[in-house]
Each structure stands twice: as structure tokens, then as C-alpha cells.
C-alpha positions as CSV (number, residue, x, y, z in Angstrom):
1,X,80.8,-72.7,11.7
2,X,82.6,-69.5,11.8
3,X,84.3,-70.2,8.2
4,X,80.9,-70.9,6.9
5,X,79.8,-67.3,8.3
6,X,83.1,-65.9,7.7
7,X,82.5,-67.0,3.5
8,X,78.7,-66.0,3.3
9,X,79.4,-62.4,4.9
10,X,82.3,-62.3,2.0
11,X,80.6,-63.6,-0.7
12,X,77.5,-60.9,0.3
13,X,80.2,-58.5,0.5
14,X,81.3,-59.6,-3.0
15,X,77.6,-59.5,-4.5
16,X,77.3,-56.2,-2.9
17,X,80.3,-54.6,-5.1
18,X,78.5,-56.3,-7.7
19,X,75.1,-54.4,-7.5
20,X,76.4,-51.3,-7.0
21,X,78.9,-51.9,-10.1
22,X,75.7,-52.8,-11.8
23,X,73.9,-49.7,-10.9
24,X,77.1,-47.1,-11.5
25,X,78.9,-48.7,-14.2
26,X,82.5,-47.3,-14.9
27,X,85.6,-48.6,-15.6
28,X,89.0,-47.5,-13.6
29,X,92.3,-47.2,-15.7
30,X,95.0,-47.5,-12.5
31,X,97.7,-46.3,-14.5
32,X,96.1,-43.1,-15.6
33,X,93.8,-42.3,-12.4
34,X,90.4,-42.1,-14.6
35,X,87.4,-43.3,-14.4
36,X,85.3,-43.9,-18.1
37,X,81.4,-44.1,-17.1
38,X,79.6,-46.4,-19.7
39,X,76.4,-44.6,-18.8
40,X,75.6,-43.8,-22.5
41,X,76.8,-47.1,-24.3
42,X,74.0,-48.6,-25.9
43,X,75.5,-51.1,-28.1
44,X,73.3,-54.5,-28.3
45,X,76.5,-56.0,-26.9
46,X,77.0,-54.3,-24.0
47,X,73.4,-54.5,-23.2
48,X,73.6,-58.5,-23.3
49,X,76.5,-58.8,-22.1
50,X,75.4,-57.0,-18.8
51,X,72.3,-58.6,-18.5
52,X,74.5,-62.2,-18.3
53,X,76.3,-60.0,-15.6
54,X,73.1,-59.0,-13.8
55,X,71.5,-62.9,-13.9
56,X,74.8,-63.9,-12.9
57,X,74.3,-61.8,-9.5
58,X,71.2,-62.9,-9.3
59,X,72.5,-66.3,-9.1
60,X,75.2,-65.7,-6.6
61,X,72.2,-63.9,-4.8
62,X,69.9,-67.0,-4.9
63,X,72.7,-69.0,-3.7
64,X,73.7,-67.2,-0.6
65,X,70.2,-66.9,0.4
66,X,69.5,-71.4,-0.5
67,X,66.7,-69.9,-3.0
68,X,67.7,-72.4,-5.7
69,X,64.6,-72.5,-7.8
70,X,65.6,-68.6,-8.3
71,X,68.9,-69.8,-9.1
72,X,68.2,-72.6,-11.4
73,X,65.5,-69.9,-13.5
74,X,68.4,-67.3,-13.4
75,X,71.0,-70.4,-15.1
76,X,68.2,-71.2,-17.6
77,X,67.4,-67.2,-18.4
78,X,71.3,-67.4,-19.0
79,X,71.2,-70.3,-21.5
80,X,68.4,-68.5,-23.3
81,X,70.8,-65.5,-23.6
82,X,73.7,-66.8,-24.7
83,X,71.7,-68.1,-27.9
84,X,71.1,-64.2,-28.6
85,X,74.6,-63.1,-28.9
86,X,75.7,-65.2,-32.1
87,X,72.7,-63.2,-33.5
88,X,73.8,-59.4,-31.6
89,X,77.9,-60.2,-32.2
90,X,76.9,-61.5,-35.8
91,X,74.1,-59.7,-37.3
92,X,72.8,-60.6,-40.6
93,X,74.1,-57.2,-42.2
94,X,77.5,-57.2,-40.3
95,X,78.2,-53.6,-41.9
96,X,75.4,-52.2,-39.1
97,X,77.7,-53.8,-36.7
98,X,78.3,-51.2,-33.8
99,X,80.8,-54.5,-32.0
100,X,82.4,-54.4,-35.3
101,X,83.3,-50.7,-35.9
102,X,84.3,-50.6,-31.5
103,X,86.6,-53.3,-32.2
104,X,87.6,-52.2,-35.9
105,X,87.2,-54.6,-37.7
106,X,86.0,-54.0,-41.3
107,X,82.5,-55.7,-42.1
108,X,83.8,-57.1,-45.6
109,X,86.8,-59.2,-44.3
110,X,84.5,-61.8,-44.7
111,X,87.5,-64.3,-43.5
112,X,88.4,-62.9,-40.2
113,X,84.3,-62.9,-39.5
114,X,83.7,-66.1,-40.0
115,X,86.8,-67.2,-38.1
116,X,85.6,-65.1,-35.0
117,X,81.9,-66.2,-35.5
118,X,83.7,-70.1,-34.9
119,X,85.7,-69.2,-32.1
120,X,82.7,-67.5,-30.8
121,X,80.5,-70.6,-30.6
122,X,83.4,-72.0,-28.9
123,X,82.5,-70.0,-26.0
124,X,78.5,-70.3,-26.6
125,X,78.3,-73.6,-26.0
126,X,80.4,-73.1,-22.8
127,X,78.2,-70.3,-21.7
128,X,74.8,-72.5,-22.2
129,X,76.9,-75.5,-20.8
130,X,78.3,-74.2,-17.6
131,X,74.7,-72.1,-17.2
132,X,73.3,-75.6,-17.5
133,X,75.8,-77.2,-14.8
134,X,74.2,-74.2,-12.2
135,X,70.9,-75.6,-12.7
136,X,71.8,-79.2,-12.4
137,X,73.6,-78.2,-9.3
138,X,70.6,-76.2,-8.2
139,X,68.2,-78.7,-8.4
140,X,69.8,-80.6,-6.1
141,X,69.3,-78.3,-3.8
142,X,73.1,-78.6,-2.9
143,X,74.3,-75.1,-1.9
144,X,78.4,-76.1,-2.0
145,X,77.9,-77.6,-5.3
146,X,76.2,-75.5,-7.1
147,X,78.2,-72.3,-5.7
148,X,81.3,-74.6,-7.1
149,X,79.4,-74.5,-10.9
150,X,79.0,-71.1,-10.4
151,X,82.7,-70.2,-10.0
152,X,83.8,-72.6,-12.6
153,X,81.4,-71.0,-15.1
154,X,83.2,-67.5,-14.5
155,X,86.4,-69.1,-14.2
156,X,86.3,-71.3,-17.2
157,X,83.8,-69.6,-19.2
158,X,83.6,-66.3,-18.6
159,X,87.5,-65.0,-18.2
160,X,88.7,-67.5,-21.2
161,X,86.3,-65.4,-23.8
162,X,87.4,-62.1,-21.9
163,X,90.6,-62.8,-22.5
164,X,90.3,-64.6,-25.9
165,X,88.1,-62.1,-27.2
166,X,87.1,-58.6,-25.5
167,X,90.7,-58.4,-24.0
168,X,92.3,-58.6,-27.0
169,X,89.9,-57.0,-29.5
170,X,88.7,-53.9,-27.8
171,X,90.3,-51.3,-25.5
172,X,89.5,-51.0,-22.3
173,X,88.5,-47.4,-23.2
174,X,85.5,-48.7,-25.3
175,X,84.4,-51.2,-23.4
């Protein structure tokens, strides 16, 4: 009983961070003591991309409180998103590309585009998959295993394109 209290106090505690990381974005560089608000990004990107983050709380939320109709609407909200960002990472006139000029890389190389769009849909399909795993979890009202499709969805999903993609591709700087 007192591990199950112990882990719900933590994982509040974790959510908590969360929030308020949602409400004062910034991003710490250790090695040079600074802190880079994001207050003023506006790029499509980093609006969808923090709006999975937000539903993503949400969900955590939902679980911790055993609200898992919330959770599985959050998980399907999340599947509906990740269809969008094919269409905001890959725009139909890729030289209006804000992601593209961030992460330099020229609109005409029409070659390393369409390599990135593949590798992209890679990590789609695991978004919409693993968003989908939450919801199958959550409709079985099954609060350990749908917390456990939650953490493999960050783990496996979300890190891999972090460090595929964004890690590699764009300075922390302009993130």
C-alpha cells in the first residue's frame, strides 16, 4: 500500500513539473548556466509538437486520477495529431518551411526531403500506434496497464524520434 502511495505522490509530482514546464517553457543549457525561453516561437512545429506534450499530461493526469474515458479521448486526440505533422513538417511548398530553415536544410534538396519525410512516417505510425495502445489500455479500465502504454509510448516513441530526428537536426538553442 505504501509503494502504491509512494508512486502516485511521484508520478503527481512528475505531472506537476510537467504543467508548470508547460506554462513557463524554457530550456536549461547546464554547461553554459542559461536559460533560452521559447515564449515567442511560433513555428507550426513547435505548436504541435507541444500540444502532443500537453495531451500527453493530460493523459498521465487521467491516469493518476482512474479517469480513463479522459485518457482514452486524450490517446485518440493524439492519434488525430500525429496525422497533422506529415502535413506541418512537410508542407506542400517546403520553401515556406520555418522547421526547414531552423534545422537548415535547403527546400530544393529534394533527396534529403524525401528521405526525412520516410523516416518521418516511421515515427507517425508509432505515434498513432502507441496513442492507440493508451486507449486500448484505457478502455479496460486497467490503471497498471495502461500507465505501462503510456511509458512505452515515450520511451519507444517519443525519445527514438527525439533522438533520430530533433537531437540531431536542430540545436538545442532553436528548439
Amino acid at each position: 500500500m505504501k509503494r502504491s502511495a509512494f508512486l502516485i505522490v511521484s508520478l503527481f509530482g512528475v505531472s506537476m513539473v510537467g504543467l508548470t514546464n508547460a506554462i513557463y517553457p524554457c530550456a536549461a543549457i547546464a554547461t553554459e548556466e542559461k536559460v533560452l525561453s521559447h515564449e515567442k516561437v511560433t513555428e507550426p512545429t513547435k505548436v504541435l509538437m507541444n500540444d502532443i506534450a500537453n495531451r500527453m499530461d493530460n493523459i498521465l493526469d487521467g491516469i493518476l486520477a482512474g479517469s480513463f474515458k479522459y485518457v482514452a479521448q486524450e490517446a485518440g486526440a493524439i492519434v488525430d495529431q500525429s496525422y497533422m505533422i506529415s502535413k506541418t513538417f512537410f508542407p506542400a511548398e517546403p520553401r515556406e518551411n520555418l522547421w526547414f530553415k531552423r534545422a537548415k536544410i535547403d527546400p530544393n534538396d529534394k533527396e534529403r526531403i524525401t528521405k526525412l519525410r520516410e523516416e518521418f512516417d516511421v515515427y507517425l505510425k508509432g505515434i498513432a500506434s502507441s496513442a492507440l495502445e493508451i486507449q486500448k489500455a484505457a478502455n479496460t479500465s486497467d490503471q497498471k496497464a495502461t500507465f505501462k502504454a503510456f511509458t512505452s509510448m515515450i520511451e519507444k516513441t517519443c525519445f527514438e524520434c527525439h533522438e533520430g530526428l530533433r537531437d540531431k537536426m536542430i540545436p538545442i538553442e532553436n528548439r
